[in-house]
KEKOL-158897 format. One record per residue: x, y, z of N, C-alpha, C in turn. Coordinates in steps of 0.05 Angstrom, whole numbers, padded with zeros to 5 digits, always signed. Layout:
N
XYZXYZXYZ;...
This chain:
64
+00016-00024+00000+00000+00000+00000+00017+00025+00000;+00045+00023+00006+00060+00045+00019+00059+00058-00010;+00075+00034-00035+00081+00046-00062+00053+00062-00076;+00021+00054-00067+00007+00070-00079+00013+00097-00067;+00010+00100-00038+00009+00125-00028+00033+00146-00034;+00052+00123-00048+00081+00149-00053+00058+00158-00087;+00045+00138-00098+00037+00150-00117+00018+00164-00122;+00000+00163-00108-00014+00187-00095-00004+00210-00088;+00008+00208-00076+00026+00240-00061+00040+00261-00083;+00046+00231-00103+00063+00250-00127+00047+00257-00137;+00014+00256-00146-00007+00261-00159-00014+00239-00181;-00004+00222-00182-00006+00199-00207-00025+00184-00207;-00042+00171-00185-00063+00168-00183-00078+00174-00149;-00103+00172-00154-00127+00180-00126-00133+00152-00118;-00133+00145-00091-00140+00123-00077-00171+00133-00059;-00193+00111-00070-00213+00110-00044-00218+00089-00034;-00216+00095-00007-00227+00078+00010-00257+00070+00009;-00261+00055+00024-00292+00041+00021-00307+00059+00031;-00303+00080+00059-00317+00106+00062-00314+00122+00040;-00292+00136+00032-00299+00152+00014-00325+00148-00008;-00311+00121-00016-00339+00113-00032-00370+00105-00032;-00370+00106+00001-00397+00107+00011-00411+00139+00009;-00390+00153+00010-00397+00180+00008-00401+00188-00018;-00381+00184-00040-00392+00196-00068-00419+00184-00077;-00427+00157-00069-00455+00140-00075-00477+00155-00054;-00468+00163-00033-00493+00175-00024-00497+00207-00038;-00492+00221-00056-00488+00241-00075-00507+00228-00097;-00499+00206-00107-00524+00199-00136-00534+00171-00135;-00559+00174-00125-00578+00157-00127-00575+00131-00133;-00578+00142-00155-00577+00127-00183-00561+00114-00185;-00525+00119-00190-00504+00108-00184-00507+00090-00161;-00518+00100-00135-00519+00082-00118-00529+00047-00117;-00550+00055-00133-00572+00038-00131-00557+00017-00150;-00544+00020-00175-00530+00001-00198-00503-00009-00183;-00491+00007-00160-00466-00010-00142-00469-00033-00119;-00501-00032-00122-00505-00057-00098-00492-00051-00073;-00485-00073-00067-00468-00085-00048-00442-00074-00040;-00429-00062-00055-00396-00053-00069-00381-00044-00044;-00396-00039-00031-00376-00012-00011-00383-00044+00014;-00400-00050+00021-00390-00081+00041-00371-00097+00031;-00370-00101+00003-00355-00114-00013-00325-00111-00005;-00325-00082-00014-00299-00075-00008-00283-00073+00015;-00303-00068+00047-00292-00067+00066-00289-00098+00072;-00305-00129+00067-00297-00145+00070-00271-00159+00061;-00261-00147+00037-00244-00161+00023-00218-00141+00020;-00220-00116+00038-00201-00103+00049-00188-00085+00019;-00218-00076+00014-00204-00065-00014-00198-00036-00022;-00191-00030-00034-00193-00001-00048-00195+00004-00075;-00201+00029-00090-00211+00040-00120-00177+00057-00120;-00176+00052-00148-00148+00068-00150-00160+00086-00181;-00163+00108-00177-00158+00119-00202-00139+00138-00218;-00134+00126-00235-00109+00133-00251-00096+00114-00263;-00071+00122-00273-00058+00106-00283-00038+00090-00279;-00028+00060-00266-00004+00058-00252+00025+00052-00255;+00037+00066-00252+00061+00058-00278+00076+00030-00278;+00081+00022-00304+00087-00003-00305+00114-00011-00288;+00124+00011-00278+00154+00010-00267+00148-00002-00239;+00127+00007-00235+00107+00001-00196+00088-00023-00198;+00096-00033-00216+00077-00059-00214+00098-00092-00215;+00093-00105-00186+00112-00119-00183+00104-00149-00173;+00106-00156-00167+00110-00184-00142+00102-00173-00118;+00075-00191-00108+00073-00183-00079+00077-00204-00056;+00082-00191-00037+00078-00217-00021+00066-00231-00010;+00070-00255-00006+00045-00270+00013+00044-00280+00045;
């Protein structure tokens, strides 16, 4: 997670959390209503939305 947040910081891409995104869905309805489940989804499976683009230099082997 550390390498998204250095890429974030640099501005390269935006990270949301599963709150954040409970919050842009409570803004449009509509949107809400077609994401279901998404935001339990996400906090179960410990996830996040990355938008942007990630560079192929930061994409590696993770561990287990």
């Amino acid at each position: 997670m550390s390498d998204l947040q250095t890429l974030e910081a640099e501005g390269k891409i935006k990270i949301y959390t599963s709150e954040q995104v409970k919050e842009i869905l409570k803004a449009d309805k509509k949107l809400a209503k077609k994401s279901g489940d998404a935001v339990q989804i996400m906090r179960k499976n410990n996830e996040v939305l990355v938008h942007g683009e990630i560079p192929s230099s930061s994409i590696g082997c993770c561990k287990k």
